[in-house]
C-alpha positions, 0 to 999 in steps of 0.5 A, spaced: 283 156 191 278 161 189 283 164 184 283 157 181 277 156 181 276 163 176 278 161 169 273 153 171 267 159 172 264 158 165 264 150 166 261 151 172 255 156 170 254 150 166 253 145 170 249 149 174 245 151 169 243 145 166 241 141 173 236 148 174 234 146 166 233 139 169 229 143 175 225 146 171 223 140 167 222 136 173 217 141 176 213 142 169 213 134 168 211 133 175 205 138 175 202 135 170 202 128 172 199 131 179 195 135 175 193 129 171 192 125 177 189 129 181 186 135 179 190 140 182 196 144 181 203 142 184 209 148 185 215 144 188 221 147 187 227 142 186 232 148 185 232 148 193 232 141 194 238 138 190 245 142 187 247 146 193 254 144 192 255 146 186 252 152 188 256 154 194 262 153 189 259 157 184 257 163 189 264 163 192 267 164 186 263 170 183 264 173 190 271 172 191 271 175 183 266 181 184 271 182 190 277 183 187 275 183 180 278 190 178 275 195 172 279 199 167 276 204 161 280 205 155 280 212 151 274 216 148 275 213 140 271 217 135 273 214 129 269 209 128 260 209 125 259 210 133 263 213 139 265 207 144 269 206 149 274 199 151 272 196 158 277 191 160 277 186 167 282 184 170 284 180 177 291 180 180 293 186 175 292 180 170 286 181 164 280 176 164 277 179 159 275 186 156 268 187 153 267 194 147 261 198 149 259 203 144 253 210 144 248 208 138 246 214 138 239 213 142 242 207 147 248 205 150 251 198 147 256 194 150 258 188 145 265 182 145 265 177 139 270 171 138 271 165 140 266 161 144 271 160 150 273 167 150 265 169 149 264 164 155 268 166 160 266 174 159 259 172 159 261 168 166 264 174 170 259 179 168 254 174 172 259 174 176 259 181 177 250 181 177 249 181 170 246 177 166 250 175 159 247 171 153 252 167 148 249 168 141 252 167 135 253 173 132 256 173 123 261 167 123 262 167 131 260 167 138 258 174 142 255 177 147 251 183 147 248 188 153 243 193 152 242 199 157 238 196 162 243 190 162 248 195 163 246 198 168 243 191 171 251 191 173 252 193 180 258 193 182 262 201 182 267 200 178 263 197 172 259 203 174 264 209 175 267 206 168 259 207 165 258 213 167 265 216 166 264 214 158 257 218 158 260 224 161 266 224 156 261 224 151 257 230 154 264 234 155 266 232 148 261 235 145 262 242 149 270 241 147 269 240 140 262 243 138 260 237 136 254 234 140 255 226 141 249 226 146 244 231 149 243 233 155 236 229 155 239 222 154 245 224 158 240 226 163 236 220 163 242 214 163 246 218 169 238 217 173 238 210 170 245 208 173 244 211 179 237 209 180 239 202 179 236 195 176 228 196 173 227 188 175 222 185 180 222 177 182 215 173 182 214 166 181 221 165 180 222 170 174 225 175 173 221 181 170 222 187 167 219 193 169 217 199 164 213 205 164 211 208 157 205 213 155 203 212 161 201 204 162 206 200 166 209 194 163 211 187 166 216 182 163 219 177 163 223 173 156 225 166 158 231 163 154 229 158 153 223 153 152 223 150 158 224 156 163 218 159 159 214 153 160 218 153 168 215 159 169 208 159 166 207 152 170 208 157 176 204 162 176 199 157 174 200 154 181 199 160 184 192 162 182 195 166 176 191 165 169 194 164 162 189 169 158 186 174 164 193 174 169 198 173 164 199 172 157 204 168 153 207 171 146 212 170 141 217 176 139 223 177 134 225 174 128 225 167 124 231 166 119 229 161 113 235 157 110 234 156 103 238 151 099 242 155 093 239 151 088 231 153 090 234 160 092 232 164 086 224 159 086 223 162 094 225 169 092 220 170 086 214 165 089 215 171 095 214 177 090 208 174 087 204 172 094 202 179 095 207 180 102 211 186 102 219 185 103 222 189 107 215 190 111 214 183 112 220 179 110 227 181 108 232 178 104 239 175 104 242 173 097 248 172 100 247 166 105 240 164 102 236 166 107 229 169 108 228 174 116 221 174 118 217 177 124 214 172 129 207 174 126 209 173 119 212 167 119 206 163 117 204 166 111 212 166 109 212 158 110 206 157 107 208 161 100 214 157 099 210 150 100 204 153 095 210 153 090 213 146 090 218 147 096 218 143 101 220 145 109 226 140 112 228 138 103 228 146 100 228 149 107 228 149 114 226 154 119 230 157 125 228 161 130 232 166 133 225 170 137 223 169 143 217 169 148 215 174 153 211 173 158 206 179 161 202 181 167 196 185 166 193 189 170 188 183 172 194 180 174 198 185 177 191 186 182 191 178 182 198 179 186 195 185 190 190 181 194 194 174 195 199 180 198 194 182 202 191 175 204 198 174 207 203 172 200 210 175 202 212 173 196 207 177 193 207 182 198 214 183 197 214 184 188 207 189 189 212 193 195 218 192 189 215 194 183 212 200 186 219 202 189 222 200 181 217 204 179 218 211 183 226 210 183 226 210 175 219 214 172 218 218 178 212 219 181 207 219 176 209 212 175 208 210 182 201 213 182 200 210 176 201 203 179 197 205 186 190 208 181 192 199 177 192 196 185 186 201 188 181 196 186 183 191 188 186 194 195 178 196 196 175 189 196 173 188 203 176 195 206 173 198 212 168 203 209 169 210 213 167 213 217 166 207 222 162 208 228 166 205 234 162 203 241 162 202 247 160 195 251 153 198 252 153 198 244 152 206 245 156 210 239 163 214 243 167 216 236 167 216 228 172 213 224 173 218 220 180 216 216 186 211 215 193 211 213 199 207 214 206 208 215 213 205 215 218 207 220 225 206 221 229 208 227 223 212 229 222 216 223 217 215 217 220 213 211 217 210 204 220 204 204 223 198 208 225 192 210 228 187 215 227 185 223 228 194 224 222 196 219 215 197 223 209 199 221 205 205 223 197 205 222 194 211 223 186 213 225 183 219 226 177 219 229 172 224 231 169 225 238 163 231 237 167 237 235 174 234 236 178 230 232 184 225 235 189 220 232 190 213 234 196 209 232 198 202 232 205 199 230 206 193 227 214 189 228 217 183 229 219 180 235 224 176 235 223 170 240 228 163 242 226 156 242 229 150 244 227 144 240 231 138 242 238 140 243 237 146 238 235 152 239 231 155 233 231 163 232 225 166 229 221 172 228 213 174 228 209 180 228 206 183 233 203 190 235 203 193 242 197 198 243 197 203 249 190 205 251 188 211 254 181 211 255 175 207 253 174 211 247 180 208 245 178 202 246 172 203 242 176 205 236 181 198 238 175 194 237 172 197 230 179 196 228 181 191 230 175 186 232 177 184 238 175 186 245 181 190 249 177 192 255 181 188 260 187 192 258 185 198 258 190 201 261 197 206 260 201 201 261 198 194 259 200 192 251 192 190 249 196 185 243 
């Protein structure tokens, strides 16, 4: 039943995506009624409400695809403008669909152009490998196109094991035949890049992207569509984030002017005599009378061709093929920092996520990086050390003189982790006359079953076991903690 479902998998993305565009819209229109209404920002997500049919029946199928979906990779070809390879898809020893992926020199690129329902079917199998595929008109048909963060966005091992094989034969052709494809540079960074995985962290139900250039950090997210952007910002607002200071909404790319023949030659010259630069500001298309032009300059490009008689909609028409970007700034990266330590996970998860992208794809300078951004934000309302610590006759026993925390799994440190079997481990140290003694606390989940009706309902919460050995720990429990653990001090007794 699966495999039949596998050549319907473009209609049902479809489906699906136009109920999540109606989510979407739902959400946006519904948060500002009620913000109209009551002055109060409403995040109600109807994308887990609603449509979980057709999203089992979506997910069934991607798995039963990425399951046994086989990937196949065709010859170095070096004859063409840029060394490429094909990759072909196939389920049952039957091709599905094959895409070109080509080295430009500076980046990978894979690319496919025909019919729409061959553009869509591809696009449908490589979501359902983990990526994400958007159809565009692309000459006189449709394609798809990947660049390499969406490349290597695919995880699934033979996908990879075919993009790593293509860049290695363009390393070892250059050593075959004394003539350099790649440098060792490039090679170097894809190979850590495919093995380092994804460069994309989840918020506010976006996906955004992360880079580390010239030492700042970037956080991106370009919706398709209007209504996903304005999805999104209506979410963040909703979850304190303000437009301006947290996050910032701009428009990117390119405008194409469609000029009708006969005003073509009176657009080109009214152009020329308006003072903007082409090839700077706009560019020309004499063969299919249009006119490209940056986000940034298309106003004055409009407003040029109106100044000489031409009128939008009669003479001309705009259509746009940019696209918004929405930002998080340090402001908001540190805005997400403190709803994470008042108690957000989702909030905890994207910092703890974001700094994991960060080491595993820039390194360590990254992640420091990311760490000096937050540190304002995660020294607001600290502990300021040392600490005194006292006992039930307020008499000082112990200074705190350090914190630091760590995660642990399976009994052993770690630097990140997650699930039932992550704890965290805190450790002071603190200071009696000449000596100095460490005291830990480990936080974990405890599992715990209860009966409600004829159901029994599992959950977890976090707990903390302490074991106390003397009443100057006891102190320091307390200047920590804030609660008063005197009645079980004692080797054996937990205190929380």
């Amino acid at each position: 039943m699966l495999k039949a479902l596998v050549p319907e998998l473009p209609t049902l993305h479809k489906l699906r995506d136009a109920l999540a565009e109606f989510a979407d819209s739902f959400s946006v229109v519904t948060n500002e009624v009620v913000k109209r209404e009551f002055g109060i920002d409403l995040a109600y997500d109807v994308r887990n409400k609603s449509f979980s049919k057709i999203e089992e029946a979506v997910t069934m199928t991607e798995d039963y695809v990425y399951k046994n979906i086989a990937v196949r990779r065709g010859p170095l070809d070096t004859s063409g403008d840029y060394p490429k390879t094909v990759i072909r898809l196939k389920l049952g020893g039957e091709e599905v669909a094959y895409i070109n992926m080509y080295w430009t020199g500076m980046a990978l690129q894979a690319k496919f152009v025909g019919s729409r329902e061959n553009v869509e079917h591809l696009a449908s199998i490589i979501r359902a490998l983990g990526g994400k595929a958007e159809i565009k008109r692309m000459g006189n048909g449709w394609g798809v196109e990947l660049t390499t963060d969406g490349i290597i966005a695919i995880r699934h091992n033979g996908w990879l094991n075919a993009v790593r094989s293509f860049v290695e034969d363009l390393r070892e052709y250059g050593k075959r035949h004394g003539k350099e494809l790649i440098n060792k540079e490039r090679y170097e960074k894809i190979i850590k890049d495919i093995e380092a995985g994804p460069n994309t962290v989840k918020f506010a139900g976006a996906e955004f992207s992360v880079y580390y250039k010239g030492s700042k950090i970037m956080v991106e997210y370009q919706p398709t569509s209007e209504t996903s952007k304005n999805a999104a910002v209506s979410t963040l607002r909703a979850k304190g984030l303000r437009e301006g200071e947290h996050f910032t909404v701009t428009k990117q790319g390119v405008y194409e002017i469609r000029v009708t023949g006969e005003s073509y030659a009176k657009a080109v010259e009214a152009l020329a005599q308006s003072g903007l630069k082409e090839g700077e500001q706009y560019a020309v298309d004499g063969r299919r009378h249009v006119i490209r032009v940056k986000a940034e300059h298309k106003d004055a490009v409009v407003n040029a061709l109106k100044a000489a008689g031409l009128g939008e909609g009669k003479h001309f028409a705009t259509r746009s093929s940019g696209h918004h970007v929405i930002h998080i700034t340090y402001d908001g990266l540190r805005e997400i920092q403190r709803m994470a330590l008042k108690g957000d996970v989702e909030a905890e998860r994207f910092i703890r996520e974001l700094e994991d992208v960060l080491r595993r794809r820039y390194g360590d300078d990254a992640a420091k990086k990311l760490i000096e951004v937050l540190t304002p934000a995660r020294e607001e309302g600290t502990i300021e050390l040392p600490l005194a610590a006292r006992d039930e006759k307020g008499s000082v026993v112990a200074r705190i003189v350090g914190l630091k925390y760590e995660f642990v799994e399976n009994g052993k440190p770690v630097s990140q982790c997650s699930g039932k079997d992550c704890r965290l481990r805190i450790i002071a140290e603190y200071e009696t006359g000449a000596e100095r003694e460490q005291f830990k606390m480990e936080w974990y989940w405890k599992k715990k079953l209860e009966k409600r009706g004829g159901t029994t309902i599992t959950y977890y919460y976090e707990i903390a076991v302490i074991y106390l050995k003397d009443v100057v720990e006891v102190a320091v429990s307390k200047a920590l903690t804030g609660k008063d653990v005197k009645k079980a001090m004692c080797n054996s007794m937990p205190a929380i």
